[in-house]
C-alpha positions as CSV (number, residue, x, y, z in Angstrom):
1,X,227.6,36.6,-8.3
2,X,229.2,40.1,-7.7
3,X,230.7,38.7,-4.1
4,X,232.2,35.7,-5.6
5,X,233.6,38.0,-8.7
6,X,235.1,40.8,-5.8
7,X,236.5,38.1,-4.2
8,X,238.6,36.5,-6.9
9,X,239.6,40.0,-8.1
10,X,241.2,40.8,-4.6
11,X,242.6,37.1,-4.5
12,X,244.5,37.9,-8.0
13,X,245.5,40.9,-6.8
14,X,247.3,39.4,-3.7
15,X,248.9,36.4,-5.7
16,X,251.5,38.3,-7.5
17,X,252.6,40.3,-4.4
18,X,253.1,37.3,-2.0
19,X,254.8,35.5,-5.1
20,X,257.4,38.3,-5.3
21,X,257.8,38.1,-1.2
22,X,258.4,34.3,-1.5
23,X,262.5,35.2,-3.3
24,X,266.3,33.2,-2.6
25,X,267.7,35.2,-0.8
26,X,271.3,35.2,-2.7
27,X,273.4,37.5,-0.7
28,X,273.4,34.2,2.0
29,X,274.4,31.4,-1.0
30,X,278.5,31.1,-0.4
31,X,280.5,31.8,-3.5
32,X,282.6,28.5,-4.5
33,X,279.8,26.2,-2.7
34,X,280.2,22.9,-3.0
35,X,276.5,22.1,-3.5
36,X,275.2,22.2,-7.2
37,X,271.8,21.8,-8.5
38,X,272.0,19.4,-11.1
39,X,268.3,18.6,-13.5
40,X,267.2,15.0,-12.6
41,X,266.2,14.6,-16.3
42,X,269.2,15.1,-17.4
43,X,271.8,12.4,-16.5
44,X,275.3,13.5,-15.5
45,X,278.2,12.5,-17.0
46,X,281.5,10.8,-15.1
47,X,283.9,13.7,-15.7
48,X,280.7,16.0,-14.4
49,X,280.1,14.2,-11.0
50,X,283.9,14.1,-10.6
51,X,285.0,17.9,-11.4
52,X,282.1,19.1,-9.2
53,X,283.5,17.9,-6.0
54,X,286.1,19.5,-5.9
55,X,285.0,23.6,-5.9
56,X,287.3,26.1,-7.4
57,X,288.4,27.6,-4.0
58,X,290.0,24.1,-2.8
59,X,291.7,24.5,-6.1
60,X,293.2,28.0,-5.6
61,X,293.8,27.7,-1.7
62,X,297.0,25.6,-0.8
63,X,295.0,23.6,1.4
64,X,294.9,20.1,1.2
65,X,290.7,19.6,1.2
66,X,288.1,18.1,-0.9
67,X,285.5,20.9,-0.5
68,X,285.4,24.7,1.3
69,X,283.1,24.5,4.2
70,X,281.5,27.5,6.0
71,X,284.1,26.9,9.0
72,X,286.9,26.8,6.3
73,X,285.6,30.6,5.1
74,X,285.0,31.7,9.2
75,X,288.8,30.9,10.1
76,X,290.1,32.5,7.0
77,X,288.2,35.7,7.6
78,X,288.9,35.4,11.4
79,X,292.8,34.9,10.2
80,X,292.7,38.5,8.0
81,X,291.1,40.3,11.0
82,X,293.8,39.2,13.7
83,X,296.5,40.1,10.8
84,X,294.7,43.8,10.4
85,X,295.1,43.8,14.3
86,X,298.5,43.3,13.9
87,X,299.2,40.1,15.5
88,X,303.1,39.2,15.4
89,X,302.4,35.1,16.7
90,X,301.0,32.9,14.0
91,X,298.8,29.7,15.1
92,X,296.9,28.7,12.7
93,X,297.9,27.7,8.6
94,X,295.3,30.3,7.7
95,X,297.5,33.2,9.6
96,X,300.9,31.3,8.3
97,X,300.1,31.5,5.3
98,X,298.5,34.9,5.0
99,X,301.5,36.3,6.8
100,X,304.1,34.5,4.1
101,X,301.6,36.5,1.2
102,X,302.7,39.7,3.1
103,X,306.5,39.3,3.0
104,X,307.7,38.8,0.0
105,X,311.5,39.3,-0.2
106,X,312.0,36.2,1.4
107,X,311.2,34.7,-2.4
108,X,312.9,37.2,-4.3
109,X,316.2,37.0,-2.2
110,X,316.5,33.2,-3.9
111,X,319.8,33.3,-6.8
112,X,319.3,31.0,-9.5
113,X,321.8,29.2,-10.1
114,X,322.4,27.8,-14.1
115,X,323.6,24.3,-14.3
116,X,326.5,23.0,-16.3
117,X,325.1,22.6,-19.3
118,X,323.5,25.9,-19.8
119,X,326.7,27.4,-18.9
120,X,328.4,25.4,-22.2
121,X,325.4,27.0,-23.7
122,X,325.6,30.9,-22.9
123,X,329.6,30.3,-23.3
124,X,328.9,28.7,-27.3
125,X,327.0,31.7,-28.2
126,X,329.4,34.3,-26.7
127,X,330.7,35.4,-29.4
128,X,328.0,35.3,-31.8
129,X,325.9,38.6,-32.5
130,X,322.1,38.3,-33.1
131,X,321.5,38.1,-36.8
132,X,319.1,40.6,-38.0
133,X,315.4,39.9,-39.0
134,X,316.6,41.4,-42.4
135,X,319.9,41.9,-44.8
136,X,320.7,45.9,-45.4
137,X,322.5,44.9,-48.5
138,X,319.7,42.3,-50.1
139,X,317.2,45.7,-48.9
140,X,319.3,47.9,-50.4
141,X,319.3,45.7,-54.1
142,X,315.4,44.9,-53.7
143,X,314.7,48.7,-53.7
144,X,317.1,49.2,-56.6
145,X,315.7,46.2,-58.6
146,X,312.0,47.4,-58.1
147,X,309.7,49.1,-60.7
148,X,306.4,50.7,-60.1
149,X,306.4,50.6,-56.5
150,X,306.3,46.4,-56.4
151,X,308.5,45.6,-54.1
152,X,307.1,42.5,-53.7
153,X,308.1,41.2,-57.0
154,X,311.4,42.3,-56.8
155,X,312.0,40.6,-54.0
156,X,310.6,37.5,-55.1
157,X,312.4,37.6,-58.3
158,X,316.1,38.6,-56.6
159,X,315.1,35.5,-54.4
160,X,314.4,33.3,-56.9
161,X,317.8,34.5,-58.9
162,X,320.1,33.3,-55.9
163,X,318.0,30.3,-55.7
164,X,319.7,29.4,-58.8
165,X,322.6,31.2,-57.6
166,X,322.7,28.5,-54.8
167,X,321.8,25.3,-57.4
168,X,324.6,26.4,-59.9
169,X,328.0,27.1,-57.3
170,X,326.5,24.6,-54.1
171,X,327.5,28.3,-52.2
172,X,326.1,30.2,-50.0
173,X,323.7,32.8,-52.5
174,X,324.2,35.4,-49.7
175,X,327.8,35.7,-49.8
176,X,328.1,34.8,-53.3
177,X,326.7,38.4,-54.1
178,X,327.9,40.0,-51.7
179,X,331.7,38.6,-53.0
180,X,330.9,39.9,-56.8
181,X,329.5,43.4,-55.6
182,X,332.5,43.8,-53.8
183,X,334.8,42.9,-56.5
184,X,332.9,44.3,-59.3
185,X,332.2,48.1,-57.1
186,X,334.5,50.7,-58.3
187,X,336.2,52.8,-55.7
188,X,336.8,56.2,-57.6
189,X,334.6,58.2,-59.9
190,X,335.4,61.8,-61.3
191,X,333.3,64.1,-61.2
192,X,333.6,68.3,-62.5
193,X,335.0,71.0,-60.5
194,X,333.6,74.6,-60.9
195,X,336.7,77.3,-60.7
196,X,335.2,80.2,-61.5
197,X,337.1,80.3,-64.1
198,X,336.9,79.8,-68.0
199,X,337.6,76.1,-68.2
200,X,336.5,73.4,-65.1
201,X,338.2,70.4,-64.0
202,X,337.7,67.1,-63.6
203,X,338.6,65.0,-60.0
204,X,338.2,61.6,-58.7
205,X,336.0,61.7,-56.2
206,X,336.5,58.5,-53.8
207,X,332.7,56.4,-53.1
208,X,331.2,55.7,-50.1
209,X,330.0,51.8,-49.9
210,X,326.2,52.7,-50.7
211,X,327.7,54.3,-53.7
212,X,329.8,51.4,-54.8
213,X,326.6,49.0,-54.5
214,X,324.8,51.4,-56.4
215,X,327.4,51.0,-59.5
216,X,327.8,47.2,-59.2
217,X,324.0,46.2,-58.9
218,X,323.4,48.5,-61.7
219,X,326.2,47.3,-64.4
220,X,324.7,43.6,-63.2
221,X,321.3,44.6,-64.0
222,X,322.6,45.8,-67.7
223,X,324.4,42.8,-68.2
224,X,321.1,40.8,-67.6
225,X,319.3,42.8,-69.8
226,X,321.8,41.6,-72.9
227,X,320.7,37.9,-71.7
228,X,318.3,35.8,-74.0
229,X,316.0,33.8,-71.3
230,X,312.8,35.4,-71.1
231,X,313.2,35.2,-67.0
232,X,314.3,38.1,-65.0
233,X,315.1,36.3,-62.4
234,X,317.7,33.2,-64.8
235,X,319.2,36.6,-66.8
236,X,319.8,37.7,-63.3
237,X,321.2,34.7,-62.0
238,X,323.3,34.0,-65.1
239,X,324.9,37.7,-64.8
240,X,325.8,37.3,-61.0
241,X,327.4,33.7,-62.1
242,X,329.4,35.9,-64.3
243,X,330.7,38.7,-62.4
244,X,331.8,36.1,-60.0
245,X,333.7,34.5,-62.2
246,X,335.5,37.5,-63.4
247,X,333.8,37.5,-67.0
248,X,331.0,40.2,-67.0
249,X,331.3,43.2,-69.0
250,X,331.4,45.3,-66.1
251,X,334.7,44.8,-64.7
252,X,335.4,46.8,-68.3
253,X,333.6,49.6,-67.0
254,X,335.0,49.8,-63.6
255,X,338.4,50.1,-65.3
256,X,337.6,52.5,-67.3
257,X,336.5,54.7,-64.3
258,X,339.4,54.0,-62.3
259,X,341.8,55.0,-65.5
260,X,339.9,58.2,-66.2
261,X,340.4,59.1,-62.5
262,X,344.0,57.7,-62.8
263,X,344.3,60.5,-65.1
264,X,343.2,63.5,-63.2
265,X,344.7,63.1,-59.8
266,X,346.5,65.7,-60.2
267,X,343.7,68.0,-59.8
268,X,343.2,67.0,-56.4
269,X,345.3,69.5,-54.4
270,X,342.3,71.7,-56.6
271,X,339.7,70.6,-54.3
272,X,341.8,70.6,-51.3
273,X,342.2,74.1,-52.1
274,X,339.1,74.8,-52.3
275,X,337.7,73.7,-49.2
């Protein structure tokens, strides 16, 4: 019994190391191979048998084949060899095209050349600028118009405003606005003028355009504060509607700053003096 117990413990031994020996070798098995080892318990699908005969390097290389054969792969590397050696006469399609791949400029030296049509095209947009993702001015108001830090709802609520804008005058909401802000802005203010002296003066002090946004949106945003809708954004709308027209209280206040600097220009040769 101890023989026949020796002898299976060496034979167990020995099993394991001749499995190991008995491996693929993979570094032989050709990348792209046309062979695939399919389960014959599981049955193939059409589209299956079809896609695998045709491997992925017939689909890269511009070689009209069905399938990349170990000749195919010799000649290509035998093509890159006689290239390396610097052979100047090209035989085969493997060194023709290898040696195109090398050159280049001969396809970047080709002019494209637009056809009518897209000529009409570049010459309709000629003299159109690219819009911007954004309005300054309707920036400029949203940041005005905002409380707390939510900028978000004083966006939505100026856009909702010329929404209405837009339903009302069947105009443009855009250029609506942009119309009364320029006709309601004043273009003077005074301001006081320190001489040093026992009594200071006041000049008119012309306004940049920031400025004269600043004093339009603003009397617009007090006139829709005097509305009665409970709405932001219709008081809004209903104000802007207004100054438009010519009939919102601002246009009083605009005058009244323009006739108070009416009164002392002749204080400006003051400040000329003084700079």
């Amino acid at each position: 019994m101890s023989l026949i117990r020796n002898s299976l413990r060496v034979a167990s031994r020995s099993l394991p190391r001749a499995a190991s020996t008995i491996r693929p070798n993979t570094s032989l098995l050709r990348f792209n191979s046309t062979t695939t080892t399919t389960n014959p318990s599981s049955p193939q699908q059409p589209n299956d048998i079809q896609s695998s005969k045709v491997s992925l390097a017939a689909q890269i290389y511009p070689i009209n084949k069905d399938s990349i054969t170990e000749t195919d792969v010799d000649q290509w590397l035998s093509a890159v060899r006689e290239l390396k050696k610097g052979k100047t006469q090209h035989e085969t399609a493997e060194e023709i095209y290898l040696a195109e791949l090398t050159n280049p400029e001969q396809f970047l030296q080709d002019k494209f050349e637009p056809t009518e049509a897209q000529l009409e095209e570049v010459q309709a947009y000629a003299d159109k600028k690219v819009p911007l993702r954004t309005d300054p001015t309707i920036d400029y108001l949203v940041n005005l118009l905002m409380r707390h830090g939510k900028k978000q709802l004083a966006r939505k609520t100026l856009s909702r405003a010329l929404y209405i804008v837009h339903l009302k005058l069947r105009k443009d909401p855009i250029e609506v606005l942009k119309q009364t802000l320029d006709q309601l802005a004043p273009i003077v203010k005074t301001s006081t003028l320190k001489t040093n002296t026992a009594k200071n003066v006041i000049i008119p002090v012309p306004l940049n355009e920031k400025q004269r946004l600043r004093f339009a949106w603003l009397w617009i945003l007090e006139g829709a504060e005097k509305k009665k809708s409970s709405d932001i954004s219709v008081r809004l709308a209903e104000e802007i509607i207004q100054s438009y027209e010519g009939k919102s209280s601002g246009y009083d206040k605009r005058a009244l700053m323009h006739k108070q600097a009416t009164q002392q220009r002749s204080y400006i040769k003051t400040q000329s003096r003084r700079r």
